[in-house]
C-alpha positions as CSV (number, residue, x, y, z in Angstrom):
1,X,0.0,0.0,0.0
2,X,2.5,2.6,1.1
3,X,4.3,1.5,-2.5
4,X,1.0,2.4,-4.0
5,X,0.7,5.6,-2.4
6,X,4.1,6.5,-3.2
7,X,4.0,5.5,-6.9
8,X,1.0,7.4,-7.4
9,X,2.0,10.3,-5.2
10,X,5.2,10.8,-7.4
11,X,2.6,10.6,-10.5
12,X,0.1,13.3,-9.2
13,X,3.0,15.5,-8.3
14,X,5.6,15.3,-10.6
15,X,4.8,13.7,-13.8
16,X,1.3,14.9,-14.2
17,X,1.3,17.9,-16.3
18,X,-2.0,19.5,-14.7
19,X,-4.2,20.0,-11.7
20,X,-7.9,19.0,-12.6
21,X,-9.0,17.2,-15.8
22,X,-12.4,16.2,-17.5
23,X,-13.4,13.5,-20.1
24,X,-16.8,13.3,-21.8
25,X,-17.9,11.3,-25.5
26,X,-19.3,14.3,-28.0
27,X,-21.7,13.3,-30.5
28,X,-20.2,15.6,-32.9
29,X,-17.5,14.9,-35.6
30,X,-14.1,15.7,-34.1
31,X,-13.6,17.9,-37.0
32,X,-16.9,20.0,-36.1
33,X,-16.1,19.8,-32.2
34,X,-12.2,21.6,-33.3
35,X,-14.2,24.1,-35.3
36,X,-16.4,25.3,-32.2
37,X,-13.4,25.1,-29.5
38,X,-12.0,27.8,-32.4
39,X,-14.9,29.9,-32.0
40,X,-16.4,29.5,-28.0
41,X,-14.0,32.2,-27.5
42,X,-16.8,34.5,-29.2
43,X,-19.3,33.8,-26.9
44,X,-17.8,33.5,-23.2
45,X,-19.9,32.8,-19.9
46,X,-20.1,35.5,-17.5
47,X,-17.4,34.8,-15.0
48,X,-15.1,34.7,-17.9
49,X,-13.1,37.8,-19.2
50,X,-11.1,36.7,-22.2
51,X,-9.9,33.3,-23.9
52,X,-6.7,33.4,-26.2
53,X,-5.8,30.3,-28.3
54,X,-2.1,29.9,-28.2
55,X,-1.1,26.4,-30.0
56,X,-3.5,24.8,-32.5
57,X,-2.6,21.4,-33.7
58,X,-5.5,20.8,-36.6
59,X,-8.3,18.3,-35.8
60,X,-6.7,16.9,-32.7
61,X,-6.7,19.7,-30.2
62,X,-5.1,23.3,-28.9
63,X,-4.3,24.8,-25.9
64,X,-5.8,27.8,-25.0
65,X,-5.5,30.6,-21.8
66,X,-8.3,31.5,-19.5
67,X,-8.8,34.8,-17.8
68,X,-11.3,35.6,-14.7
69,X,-9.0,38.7,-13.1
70,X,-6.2,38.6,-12.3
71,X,-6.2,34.9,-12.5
72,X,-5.1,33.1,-15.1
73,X,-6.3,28.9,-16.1
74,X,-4.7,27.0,-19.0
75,X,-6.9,24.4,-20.9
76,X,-5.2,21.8,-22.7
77,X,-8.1,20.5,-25.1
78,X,-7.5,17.2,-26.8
79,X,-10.0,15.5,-29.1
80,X,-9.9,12.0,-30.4
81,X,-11.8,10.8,-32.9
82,X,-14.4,7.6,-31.9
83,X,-16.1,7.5,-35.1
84,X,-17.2,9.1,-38.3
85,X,-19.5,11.2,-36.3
86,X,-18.4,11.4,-33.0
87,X,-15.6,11.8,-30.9
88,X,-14.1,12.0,-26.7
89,X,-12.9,14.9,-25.3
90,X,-10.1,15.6,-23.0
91,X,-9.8,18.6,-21.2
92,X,-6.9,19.1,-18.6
93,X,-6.8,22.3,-16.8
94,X,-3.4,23.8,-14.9
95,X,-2.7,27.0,-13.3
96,X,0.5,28.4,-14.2
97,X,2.7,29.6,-10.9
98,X,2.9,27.9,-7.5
99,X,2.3,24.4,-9.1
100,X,2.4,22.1,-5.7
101,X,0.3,24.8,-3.8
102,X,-2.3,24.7,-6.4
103,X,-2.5,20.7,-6.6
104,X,-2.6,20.1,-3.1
105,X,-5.6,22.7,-2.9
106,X,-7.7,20.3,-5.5
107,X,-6.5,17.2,-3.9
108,X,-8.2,18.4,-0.3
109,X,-10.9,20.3,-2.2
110,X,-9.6,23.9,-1.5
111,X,-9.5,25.0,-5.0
112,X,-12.3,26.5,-7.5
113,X,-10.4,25.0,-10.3
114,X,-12.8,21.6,-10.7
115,X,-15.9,23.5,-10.5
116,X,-14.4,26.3,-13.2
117,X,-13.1,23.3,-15.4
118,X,-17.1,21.8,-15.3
119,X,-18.6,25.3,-15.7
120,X,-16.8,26.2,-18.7
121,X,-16.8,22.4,-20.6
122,X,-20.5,22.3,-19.9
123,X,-20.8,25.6,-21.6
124,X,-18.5,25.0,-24.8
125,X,-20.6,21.6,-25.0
126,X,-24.0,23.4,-24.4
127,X,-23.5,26.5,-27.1
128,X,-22.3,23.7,-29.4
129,X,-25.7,21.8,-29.3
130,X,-27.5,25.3,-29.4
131,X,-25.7,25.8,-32.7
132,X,-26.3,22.6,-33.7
133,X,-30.0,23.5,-33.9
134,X,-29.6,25.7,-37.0
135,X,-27.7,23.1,-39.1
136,X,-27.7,19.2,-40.4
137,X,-25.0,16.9,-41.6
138,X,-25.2,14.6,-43.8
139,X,-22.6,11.4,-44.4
140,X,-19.2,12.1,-45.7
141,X,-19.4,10.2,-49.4
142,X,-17.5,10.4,-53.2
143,X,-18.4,12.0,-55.8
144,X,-17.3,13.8,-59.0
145,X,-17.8,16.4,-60.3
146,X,-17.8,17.3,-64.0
147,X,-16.2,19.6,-65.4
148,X,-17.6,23.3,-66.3
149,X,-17.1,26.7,-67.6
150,X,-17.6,29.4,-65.3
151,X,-17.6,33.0,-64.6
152,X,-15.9,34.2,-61.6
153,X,-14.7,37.1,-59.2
154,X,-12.0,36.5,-56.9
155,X,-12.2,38.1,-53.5
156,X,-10.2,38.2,-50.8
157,X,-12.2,37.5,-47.2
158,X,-11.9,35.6,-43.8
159,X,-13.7,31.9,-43.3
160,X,-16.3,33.8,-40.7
161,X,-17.1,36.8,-43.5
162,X,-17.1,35.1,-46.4
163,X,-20.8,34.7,-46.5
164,X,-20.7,38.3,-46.7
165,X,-18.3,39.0,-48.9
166,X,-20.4,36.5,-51.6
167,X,-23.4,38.8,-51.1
168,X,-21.4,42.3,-52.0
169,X,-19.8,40.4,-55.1
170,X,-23.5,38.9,-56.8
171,X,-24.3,42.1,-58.1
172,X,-21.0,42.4,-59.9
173,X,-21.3,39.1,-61.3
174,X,-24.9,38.4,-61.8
175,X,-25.3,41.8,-63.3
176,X,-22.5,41.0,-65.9
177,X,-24.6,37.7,-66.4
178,X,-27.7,39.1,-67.2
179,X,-26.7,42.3,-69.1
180,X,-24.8,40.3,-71.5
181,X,-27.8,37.7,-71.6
182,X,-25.4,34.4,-70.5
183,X,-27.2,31.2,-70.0
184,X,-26.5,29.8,-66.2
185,X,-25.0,26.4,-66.5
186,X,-25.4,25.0,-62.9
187,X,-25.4,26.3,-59.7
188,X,-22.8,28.6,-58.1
189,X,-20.3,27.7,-56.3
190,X,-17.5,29.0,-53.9
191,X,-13.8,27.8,-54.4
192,X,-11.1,28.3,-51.9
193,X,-7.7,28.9,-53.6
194,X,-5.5,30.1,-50.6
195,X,-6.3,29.3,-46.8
196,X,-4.0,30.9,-44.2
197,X,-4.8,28.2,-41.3
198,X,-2.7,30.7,-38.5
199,X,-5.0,33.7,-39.1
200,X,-8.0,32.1,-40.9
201,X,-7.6,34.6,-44.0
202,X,-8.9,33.4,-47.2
203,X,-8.7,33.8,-51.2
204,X,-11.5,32.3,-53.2
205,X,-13.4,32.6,-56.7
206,X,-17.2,33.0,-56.2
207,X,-17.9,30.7,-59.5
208,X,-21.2,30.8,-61.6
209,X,-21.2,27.6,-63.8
210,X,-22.4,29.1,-67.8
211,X,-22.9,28.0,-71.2
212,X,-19.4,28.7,-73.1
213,X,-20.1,31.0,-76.4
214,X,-17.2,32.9,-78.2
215,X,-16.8,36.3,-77.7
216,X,-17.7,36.8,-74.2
217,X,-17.0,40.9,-73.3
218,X,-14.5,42.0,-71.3
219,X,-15.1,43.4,-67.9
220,X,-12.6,44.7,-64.6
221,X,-13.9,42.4,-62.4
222,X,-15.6,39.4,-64.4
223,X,-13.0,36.3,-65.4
224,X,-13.6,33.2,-66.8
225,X,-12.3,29.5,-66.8
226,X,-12.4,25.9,-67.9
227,X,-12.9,23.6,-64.5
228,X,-11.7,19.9,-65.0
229,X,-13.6,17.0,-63.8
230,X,-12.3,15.8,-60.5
231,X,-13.4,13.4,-57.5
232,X,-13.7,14.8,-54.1
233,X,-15.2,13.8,-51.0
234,X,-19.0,15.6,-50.3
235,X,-20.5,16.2,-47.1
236,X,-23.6,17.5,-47.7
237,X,-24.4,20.5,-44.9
238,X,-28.1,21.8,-44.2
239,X,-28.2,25.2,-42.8
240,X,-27.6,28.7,-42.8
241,X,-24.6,29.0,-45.9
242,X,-23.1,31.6,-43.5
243,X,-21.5,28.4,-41.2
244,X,-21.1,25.9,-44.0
245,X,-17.3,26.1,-43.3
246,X,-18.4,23.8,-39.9
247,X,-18.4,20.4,-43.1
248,X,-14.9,22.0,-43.9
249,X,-13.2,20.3,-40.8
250,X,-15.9,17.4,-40.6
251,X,-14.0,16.2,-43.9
252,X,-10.4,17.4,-43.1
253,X,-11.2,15.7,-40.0
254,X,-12.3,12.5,-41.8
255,X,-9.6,12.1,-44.8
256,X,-6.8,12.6,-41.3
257,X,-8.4,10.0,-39.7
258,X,-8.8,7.5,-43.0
259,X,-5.5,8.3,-44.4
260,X,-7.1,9.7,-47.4
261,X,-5.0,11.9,-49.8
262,X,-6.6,15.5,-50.3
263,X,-6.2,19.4,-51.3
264,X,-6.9,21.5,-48.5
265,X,-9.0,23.5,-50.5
266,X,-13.0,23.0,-49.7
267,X,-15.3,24.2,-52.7
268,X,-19.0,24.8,-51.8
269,X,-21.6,24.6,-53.9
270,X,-25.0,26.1,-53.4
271,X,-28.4,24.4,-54.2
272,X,-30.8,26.8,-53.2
273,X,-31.4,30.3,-53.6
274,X,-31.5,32.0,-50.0
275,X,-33.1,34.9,-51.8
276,X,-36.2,32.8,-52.0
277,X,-36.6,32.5,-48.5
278,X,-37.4,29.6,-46.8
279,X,-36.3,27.5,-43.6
280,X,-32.9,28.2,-43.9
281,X,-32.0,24.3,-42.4
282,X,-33.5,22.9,-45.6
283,X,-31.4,25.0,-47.6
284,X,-28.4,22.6,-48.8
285,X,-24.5,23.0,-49.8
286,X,-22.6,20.2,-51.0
287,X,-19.0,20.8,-49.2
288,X,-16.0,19.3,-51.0
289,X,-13.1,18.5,-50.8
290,X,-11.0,17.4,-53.7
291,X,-9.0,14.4,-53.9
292,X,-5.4,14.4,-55.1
């Protein structure tokens, strides 16, 4: 016994790299669950007064630093994918300075630290299945796509304003379309070229599939190209078109975990018109990515 205590004493004290931890089974993606630990940070619960991410490691977790004061709580998030379509979380909480003060106050129940670590993992979990009311996934499948000749803008944007950004660019490009009297050829579609994964910045051409004719006229902001036919994986996404990027990490998520060769660069295509109206969760995007 004394053995026993000893071993595990020496564990607790000096190998243990934090204080307090939690596990709990999500019913989420892992690639959806990295996405919202991203962006919990936007909506914090009261006692909280900031959250800064300081190491992401895609799809498998980050580390990021709590403030309440002058006090300061580190959370080392990691996820591990279960399934397809869900996944465990591990959240292990430290508190950086007098480390043997701080763990003998949780071992004799002195410390706030357990019941901060439970406030704040039931409140990432909780906004998540708040959110999740606005949206539906479907199941991660193949597909190709064929090829197409499209009109395009490219524009510069962020992953959280690029819903936006699309709505200030369709008058540029649907008024080319239809003062120039161009046959639509399919539906539009957004492609990412560039993705800057450190401050979420993003290129990408805002695509309107037509019918090729000679001659097309010229115009500042209006390009046009030939699109291959290429497989991809497709997760369809129901839901505002504003938060489709949440597929984006269900299927980077899903080829890491399968081993599956990809590029990095989701395309979106839109299959209804949100101008139309509607109940925005019926409204559907098929999210690719494209194999290599």
């Amino acid at each position: 016994m004394v053995v026993l205590l000893l071993g595990w004493g020496s564990w607790y004290f000096l190998i243990r790299d934090y204080q307090y931890s939690i596990q709990y089974k999500s019913r989420f993606p892992s690639g959806v669950y990295y996405d919202h630990l991203q962006q919990w940070t936007t909506v914090l619960p009261d006692n909280v007064d900031s959250v800064t991410t300081l190491i992401k490691v895609p799809y498998v977790g980050m580390l990021q630093k709590v403030q309440v004061g002058d006090q300061e709580t580190r959370i080392n998030w990691e996820i591990e994918s279960l399934t397809d379509s869900t996944c465990r979380i591990y959240a292990r909480f430290d508190r950086p300075g007098n480390d043997l003060s701080h763990r003998l106050s949780v071992l004799f129940g002195q410390s706030d630290l357990p019941d901060q670590g439970l406030a704040i993992t039931k409140h990432v979990g909780n906004t998540l299945v708040a959110k999740a009311k606005g949206f539906r996934l479907g199941a991660i499948g193949d597909t190709i796509i064929p090829k197409k000749f499209a009109a395009y803008i490219t524009v510069q944007s962020s992953v959280r304003t690029k819903a936006r950004d699309m709505i200030y660019s369709i008058g540029d490009i649907m008024g080319y379309i239809k003062e120039n009297d161009i046959q639509l050829d399919g539906d539009p579609f957004l492609q990412i070229t560039s993705w800057d994964r450190n401050t979420d910045r993003i290129t990408f051409d805002f695509n309107f599939p037509i019918v090729k004719r000679d001659n097309l006229p010229d115009n500042p902001l209006v390009r046009f190209k030939e699109i291959p036919e290429f497989e991809a994986l497709n997760a369809p996404f129901f839901g505002n078109y504003r938060i489709a990027d949440i597929s984006w990490y269900q299927l980077l998520a899903y080829a890491q975990l399968n081993n599956i060769s990809i590029q990095e660069l989701p395309i979106e295509i839109y299959r209804n018109d949100p101008h139309l109206g509607g109940d925005e969760r019926n409204w559907r995007a098929d999210v690719l990515i494209p194999r290599q």
